[in-house]
N, C-alpha and C positions, 0 to 999 in steps of 0.2 A: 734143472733146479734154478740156476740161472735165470732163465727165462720168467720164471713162479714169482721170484725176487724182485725183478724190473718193474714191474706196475706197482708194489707195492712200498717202494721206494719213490718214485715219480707221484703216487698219491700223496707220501707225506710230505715232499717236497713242496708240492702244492698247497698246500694245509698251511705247509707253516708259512711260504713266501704270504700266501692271504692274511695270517694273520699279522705277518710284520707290515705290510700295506696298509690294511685296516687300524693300527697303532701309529705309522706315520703323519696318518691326519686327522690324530688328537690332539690338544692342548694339555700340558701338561698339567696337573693338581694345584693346589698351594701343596696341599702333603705329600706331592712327590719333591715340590723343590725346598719343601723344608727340611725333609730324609735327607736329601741331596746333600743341602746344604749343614745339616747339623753332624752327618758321618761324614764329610768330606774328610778333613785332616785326620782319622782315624782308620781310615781305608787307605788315603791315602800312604799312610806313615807306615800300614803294616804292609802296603805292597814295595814300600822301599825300605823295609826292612829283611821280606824275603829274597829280594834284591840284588840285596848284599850279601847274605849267606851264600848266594848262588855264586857271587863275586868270589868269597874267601876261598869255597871249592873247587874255583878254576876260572878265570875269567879269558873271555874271548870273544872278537869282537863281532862274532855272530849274536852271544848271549847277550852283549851289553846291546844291540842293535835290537835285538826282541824284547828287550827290557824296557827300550825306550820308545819302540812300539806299542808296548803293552800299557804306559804310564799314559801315551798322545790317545789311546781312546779313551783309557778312564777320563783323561781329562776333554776331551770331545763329548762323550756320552751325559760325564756331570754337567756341565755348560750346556749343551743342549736343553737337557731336561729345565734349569735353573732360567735360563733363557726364554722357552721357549712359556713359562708361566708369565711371567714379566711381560712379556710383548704380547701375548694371549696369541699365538703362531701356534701354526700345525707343528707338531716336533721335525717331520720330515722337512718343510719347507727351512729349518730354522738351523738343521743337520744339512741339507744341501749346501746353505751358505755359509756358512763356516768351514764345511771343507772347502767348496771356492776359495773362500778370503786364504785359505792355506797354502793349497791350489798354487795358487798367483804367490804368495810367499816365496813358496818352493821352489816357482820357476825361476824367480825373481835371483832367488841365494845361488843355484845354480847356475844363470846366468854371470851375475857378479864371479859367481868363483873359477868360471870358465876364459873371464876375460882376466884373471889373473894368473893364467895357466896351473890352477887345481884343480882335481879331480883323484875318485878314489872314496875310500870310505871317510876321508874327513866331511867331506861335501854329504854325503850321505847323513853322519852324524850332525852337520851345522845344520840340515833339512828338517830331520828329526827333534833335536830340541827347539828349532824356532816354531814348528808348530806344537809343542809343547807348549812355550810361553804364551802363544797367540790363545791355545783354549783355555790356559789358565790367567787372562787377561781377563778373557768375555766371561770366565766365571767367577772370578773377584769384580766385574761391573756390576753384572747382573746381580750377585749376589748383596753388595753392599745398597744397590738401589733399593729390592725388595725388604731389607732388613728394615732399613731407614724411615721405609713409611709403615712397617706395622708398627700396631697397637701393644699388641704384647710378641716381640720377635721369642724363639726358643733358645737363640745365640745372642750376644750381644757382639755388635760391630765391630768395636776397638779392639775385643779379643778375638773374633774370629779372626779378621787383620794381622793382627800382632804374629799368632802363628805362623802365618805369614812373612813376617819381618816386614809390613807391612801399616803407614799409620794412615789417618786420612788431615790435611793440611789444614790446620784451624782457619775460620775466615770467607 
């Protein structure tokens, strides 16, 4: 039976790697990165609200380590999509370098923390939220670019920002 299974598993495997290939080298919508962009804070806000629940029930620093795994691709994945409309980029090409830029972050914090004699899971967590902030960087750039030159945006800037605790410098 075994055996029955194996082809049919390595067929869908192939299926689907094809069709994430064939996705990788599209440009993303405007109405993906308007999605994107107008349920950000709302996706975002209820994935750190389950979060937390998870927290109240028992916290551990495996959990908080997958948590904050699980926040660095939402915020990867939104930034890409948001991104890769803006620059008219393949989404693959646009997802490649932005994990680089992270990439080299990483190695970067680790280095630093290594010549301070650190290591351990703090080094691990200062990895994990710096590439946090870096895709929630490129999707607050990205984001307030495209807003700023539509015609009729869905969001308005100052408050999508604001949620943020975020303003933009008059001037």
């Amino acid at each position: 039976m075994g055996t029955v299974i194996r082809p049919w598993v390595m067929l869908l495997v192939v299926i689907v790697s094809q069709t994430s290939f064939a996705q990788q080298d599209e440009v993303a919508t405007r109405q993906q990165a308007m999605d994107v962009i107008t349920q950000f804070h709302a996706k975002r806000a209820a994935m750190q609200m389950r979060h937390q629940k998870q927290y109240d029930a028992g916290w551990s620093v495996q959990l908080q380590r997958k948590n904050m795994e699980e926040e660095e691709m939402f915020l990867l994945n939104s930034a890409v999509i948001v991104e890769s409309y803006y620059r008219e980029a393949p989404l693959g090409e646009v997802r490649a370098e932005a994990l680089s830029d992270v990439a080299g972050l990483k190695s970067h914090i680790t280095f630093e923390e290594g010549m301070l004699n650190r290591s351990g899971s703090g080094v691990v967590d200062d990895r994990l939220e710096w590439g946090q902030k870096h895709f929630e960087a490129r999707m607050v750039y990205y984001t307030v670019r495209i807003l700023e030159y539509e015609d009729n945006p869905p969001v308005n800037v100052d408050q999508w920002l604001k949620v943020m605790h975020l303003t933009i410098p008059e001037g």
